[in-house]
N, C-alpha and C positions, 0 to 999 in steps of 0.2 A: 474613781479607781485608785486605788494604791500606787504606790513608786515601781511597782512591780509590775502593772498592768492587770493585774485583778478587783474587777469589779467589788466592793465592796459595802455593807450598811453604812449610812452618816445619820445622824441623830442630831439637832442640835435646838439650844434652849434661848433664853436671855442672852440680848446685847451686854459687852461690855457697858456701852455707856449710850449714851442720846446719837449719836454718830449714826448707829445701829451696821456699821461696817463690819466688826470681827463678834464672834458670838461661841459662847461656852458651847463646849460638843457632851454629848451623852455618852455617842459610839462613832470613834473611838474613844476610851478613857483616859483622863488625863493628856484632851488636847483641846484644839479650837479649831475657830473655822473663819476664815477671813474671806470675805465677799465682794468682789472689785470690778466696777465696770469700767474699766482701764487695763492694756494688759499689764499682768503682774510680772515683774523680776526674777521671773522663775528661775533661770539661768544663773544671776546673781546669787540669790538663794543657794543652790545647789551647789557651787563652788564655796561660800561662807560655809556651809554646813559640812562639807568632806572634811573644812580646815579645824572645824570648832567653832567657830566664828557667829553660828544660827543656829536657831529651834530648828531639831530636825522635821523634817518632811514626812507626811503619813500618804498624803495621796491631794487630787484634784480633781475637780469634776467642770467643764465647760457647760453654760446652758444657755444657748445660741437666742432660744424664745424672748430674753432679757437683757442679752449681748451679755452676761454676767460670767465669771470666772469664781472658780467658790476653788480655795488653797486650804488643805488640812494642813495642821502641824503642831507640832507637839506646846503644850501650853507650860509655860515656866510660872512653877507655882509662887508665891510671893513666902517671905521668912514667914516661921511664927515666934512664938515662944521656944519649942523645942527644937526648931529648924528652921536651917538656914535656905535661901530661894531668895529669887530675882525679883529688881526692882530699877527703874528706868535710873538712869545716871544725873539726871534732872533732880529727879527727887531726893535723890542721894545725896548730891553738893547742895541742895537747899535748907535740908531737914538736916543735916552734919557736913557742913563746910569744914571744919579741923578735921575729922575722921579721914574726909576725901584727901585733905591737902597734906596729909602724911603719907599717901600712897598715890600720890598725884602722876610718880615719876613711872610706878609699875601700872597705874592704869592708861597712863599717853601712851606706854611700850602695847601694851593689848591693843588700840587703837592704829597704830602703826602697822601693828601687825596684821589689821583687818584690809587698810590700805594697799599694803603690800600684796594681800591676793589678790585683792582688783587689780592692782596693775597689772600684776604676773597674767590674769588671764584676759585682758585687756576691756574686763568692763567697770561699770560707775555704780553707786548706790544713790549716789543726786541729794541726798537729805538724810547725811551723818548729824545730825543733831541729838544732843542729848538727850531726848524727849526718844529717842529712837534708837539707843544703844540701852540695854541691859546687863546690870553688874550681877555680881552674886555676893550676898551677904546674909549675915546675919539680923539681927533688930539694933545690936549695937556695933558691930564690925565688919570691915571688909574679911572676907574670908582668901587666905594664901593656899596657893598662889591666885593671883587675879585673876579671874575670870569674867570675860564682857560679849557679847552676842550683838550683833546688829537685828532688827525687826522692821518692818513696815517698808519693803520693796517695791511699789507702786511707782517710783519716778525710774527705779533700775534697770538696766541690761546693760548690750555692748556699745562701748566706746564709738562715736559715730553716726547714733541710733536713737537714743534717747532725748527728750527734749526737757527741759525745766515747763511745767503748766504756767500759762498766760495769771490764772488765778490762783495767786500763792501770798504767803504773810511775808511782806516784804520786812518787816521788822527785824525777821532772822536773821539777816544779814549775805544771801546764797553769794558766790562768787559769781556766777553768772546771770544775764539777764532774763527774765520770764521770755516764755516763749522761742529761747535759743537752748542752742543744745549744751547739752552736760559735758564741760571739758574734763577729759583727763586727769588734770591736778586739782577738779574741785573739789575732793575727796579731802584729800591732803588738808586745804585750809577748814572743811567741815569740821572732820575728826581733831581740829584745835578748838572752836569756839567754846565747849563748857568748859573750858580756862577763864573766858567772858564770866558763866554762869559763877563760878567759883568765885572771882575775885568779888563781884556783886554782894554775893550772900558773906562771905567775910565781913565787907563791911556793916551790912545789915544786922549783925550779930556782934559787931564790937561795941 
């Protein structure tokens, strides 16, 4: 059903990628379909997206038979040639380290500002990672004023509630331990670490 509570058609085609988690939708156009048998961050979500902050929301549908949770939401399409569209913040600082690191100061400020509505409503995202923030650009620029989205809510909700998974890539570096819950301010030190990714691919490129 929709955000509205109207049942409506879903369609959907081909995975993203080998995962087989989120998957191109048919109907509605111009969205996806993210599939999780864990509950999702809906709540989270919902609050990112009122701020700007998320791919808005189309609807969700539970299907108990699989324990599964299937989340519609709007698919951010990627730049082309003639237009500009989203692209993970990973790939961004890797593929143009200079690009980023001239707008480094108004992309930590959109980050900040994602942080600041969790606090305000007192939930967590658990895995701010650049692999999981979306900028908006063009092929060759950030586009002004900055614009960033958080995606992939699977570890998120309310403060107190949420736990980090026992199986996680500890390489990342999370502030808290597997298997404990998602503090408060681990947010805060996430939304810093592609400063990490940056300074890497700088040198990589000198």
């Amino acid at each position: 059903m929709d955000t509205s509570g109207k049942e409506c058609k879903l369609e959907f085609s081909h995975p993203f990628d080998s995962r087989c988690s989120t998957f191109f939708a048919i109907t509605p156009p111009e969205s996806m379909v993210k599939l999780t048998f864990v509950p999702y961050g809906y709540v989270v979500h919902e609050a990112l997206e009122t701020a700007g902050y998320a791919p808005k929301l189309l609807g969700r549908s539970h299907k108990p038979a699989i324990s599964a949770e299937i989340i519609v939401m709007e698919y951010l399409l990627p730049p082309t040639n003639g237009k500009p569209g989203w692209i993970t913040l990973f790939d961004l600082v890797t593929k143009h380290p200079a690009l980023v690191d001239q707008k480094s100061d108004l992309i930590q400020a959109q980050l900040d500002a994602i942080v600041l509505v969790l606090k305000g409503s007192k939930l967590v995202h658990g895995d701010l990672r650049s692999n999981n923030l979306m900028i908006f650009c063009t092929l060759t620029a950030i586009v002004e004023p900055v614009q960033v989205k958080a995606v992939d809510m699977e570890w998120a909700g309310r403060v107190g509630e949420v736990y980090y998974p026992v199986d996680r890539n500890e390489a990342v570096g999370y502030p808290g331990k597997a298997g404990e819950l998602i503090g408060s301010r681990d947010d805060d030190q996430m939304a810093r670490q592609w400063m990490n990714v940056l300074k890497v691919s700088q040198v990589v490129t000198v």
